[in-house]
C-alpha positions in Angstrom: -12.7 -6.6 -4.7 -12.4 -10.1 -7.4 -9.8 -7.6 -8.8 -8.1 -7.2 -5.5 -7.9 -10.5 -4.6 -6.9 -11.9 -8.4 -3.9 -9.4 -8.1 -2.8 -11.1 -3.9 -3.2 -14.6 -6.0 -1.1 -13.6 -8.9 1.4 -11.5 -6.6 1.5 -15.3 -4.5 2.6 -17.3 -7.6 5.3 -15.0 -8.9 6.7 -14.6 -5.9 6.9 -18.4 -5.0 8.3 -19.4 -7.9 11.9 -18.7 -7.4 11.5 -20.6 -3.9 10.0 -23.5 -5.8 12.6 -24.0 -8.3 15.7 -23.3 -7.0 15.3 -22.5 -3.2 19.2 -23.2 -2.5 19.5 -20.0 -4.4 17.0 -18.2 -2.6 18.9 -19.0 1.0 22.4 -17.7 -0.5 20.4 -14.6 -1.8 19.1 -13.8 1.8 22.6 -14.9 3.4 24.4 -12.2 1.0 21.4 -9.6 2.1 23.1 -10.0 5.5 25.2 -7.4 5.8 23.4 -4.6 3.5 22.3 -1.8 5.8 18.7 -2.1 6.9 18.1 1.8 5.6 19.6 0.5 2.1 17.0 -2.3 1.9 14.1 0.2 3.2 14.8 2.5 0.2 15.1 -0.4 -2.1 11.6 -1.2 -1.0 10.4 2.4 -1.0 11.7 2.6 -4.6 10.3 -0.8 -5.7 6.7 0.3 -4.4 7.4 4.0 -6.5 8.0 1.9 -9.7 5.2 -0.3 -9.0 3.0 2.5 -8.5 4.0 4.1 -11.7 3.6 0.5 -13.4 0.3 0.9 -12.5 -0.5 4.4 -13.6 1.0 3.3 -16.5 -1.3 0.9 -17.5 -4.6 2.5 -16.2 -3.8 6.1 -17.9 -1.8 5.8 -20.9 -2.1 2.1 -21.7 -5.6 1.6 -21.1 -6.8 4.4 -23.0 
């Protein structure tokens, strides 16, 4: 569960970083997300969790020995 959690925190700081240092960018970013469809940015999302996924396989399985 330490794992778990250390992962959240880590997830957290890479995530606020782009809002931190350039959060102007960040709000023209989300303005030009506007008009994509909602079922392109579901797939986007589907496919980012896939990679992830496999990221993680990755490095459990073949990586970690």
């Amino acid at each position: 569960m330490e794992f778990f959690w250390s992962l959240i925190g880590v997830l957290l700081v890479v995530e606020g970083i782009p809002w931190f240092l350039s959060p102007l960018t960040m709000k023209r970013l989300l303005v030009q997300l506007l008009p994509v469809p909602v079922r392109h940015l579901r797939l986007l999302g589907l496919l980012l969790m896939l990679a992830g996924l496999l990221t993680l396989y990755c490095a459990r399985h073949i990586l970690g020995g």
